[in-house]
C-alpha positions as CSV (number, residue, x, y, z in Angstrom):
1,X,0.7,1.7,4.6
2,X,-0.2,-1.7,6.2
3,X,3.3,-2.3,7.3
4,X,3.5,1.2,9.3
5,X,0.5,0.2,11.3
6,X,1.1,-3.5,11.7
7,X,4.6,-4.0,12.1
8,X,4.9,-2.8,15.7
9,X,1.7,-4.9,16.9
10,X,1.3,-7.5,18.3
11,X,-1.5,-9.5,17.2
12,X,-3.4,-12.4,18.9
13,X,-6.2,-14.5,16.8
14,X,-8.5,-17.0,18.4
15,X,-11.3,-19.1,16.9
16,X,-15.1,-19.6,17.7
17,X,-15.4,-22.7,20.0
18,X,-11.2,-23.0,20.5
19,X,-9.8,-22.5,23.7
20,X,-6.1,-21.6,22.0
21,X,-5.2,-18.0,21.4
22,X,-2.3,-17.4,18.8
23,X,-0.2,-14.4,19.1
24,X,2.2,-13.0,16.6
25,X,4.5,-9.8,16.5
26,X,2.8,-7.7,13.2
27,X,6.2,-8.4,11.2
28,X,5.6,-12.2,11.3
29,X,1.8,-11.8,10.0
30,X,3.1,-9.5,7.3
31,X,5.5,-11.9,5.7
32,X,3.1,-14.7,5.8
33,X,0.4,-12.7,4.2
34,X,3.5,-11.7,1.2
35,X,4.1,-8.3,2.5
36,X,7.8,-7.5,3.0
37,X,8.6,-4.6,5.8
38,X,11.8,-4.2,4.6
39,X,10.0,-2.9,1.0
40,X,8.3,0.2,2.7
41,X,10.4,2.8,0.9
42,X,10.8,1.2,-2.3
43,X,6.5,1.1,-2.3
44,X,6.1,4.5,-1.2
45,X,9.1,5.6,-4.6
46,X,6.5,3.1,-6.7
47,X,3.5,4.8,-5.5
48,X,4.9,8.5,-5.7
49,X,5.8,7.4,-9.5
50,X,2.8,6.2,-9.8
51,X,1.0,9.5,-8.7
52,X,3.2,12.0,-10.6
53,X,2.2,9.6,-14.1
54,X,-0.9,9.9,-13.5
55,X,-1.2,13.6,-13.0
56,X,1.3,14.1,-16.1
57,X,-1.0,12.0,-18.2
58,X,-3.8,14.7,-16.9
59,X,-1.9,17.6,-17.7
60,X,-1.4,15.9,-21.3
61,X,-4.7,15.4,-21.8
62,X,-5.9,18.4,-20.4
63,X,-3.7,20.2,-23.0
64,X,-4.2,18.1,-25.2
65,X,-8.2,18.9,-24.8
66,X,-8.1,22.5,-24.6
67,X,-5.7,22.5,-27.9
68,X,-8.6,20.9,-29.4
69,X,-11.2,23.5,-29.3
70,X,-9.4,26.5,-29.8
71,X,-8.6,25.2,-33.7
């Protein structure tokens, strides 16, 4: 979610005892940190994935559990 709230900015960095003030638009500080802006929907499909594994490995081993004591 870093891409929806930076990519619009823009961000200006300075440093203790430096008279210079660096700005950037937010899409420039994303690709230097690695993060792509163009890769926003393919990361939210990896993350909804994501999510519905992990609650179909619950259900699994919630079923799984309950098949358990009943035998």
């Amino acid at each position: 979610m870093v891409i929806n709230e930076l990519r619009s900015l823009y961000l200006y960095f300075t440093a203790p005892n430096v008279s210079i003030t660096v700005s950037m638009k937010g899409t420039v500080f994303l690709d230097i940190i690695g993060v792509k802006a163009r890769m926003m929907l393919p990361d939210i499909a990896i993350l909804v994935a994501m999510w519905a594994g992990c609650c179909a490995l619950l259900c699994f081993v919630m079923h799984w559990r309950n098949g358990r004591r009943r035998a």
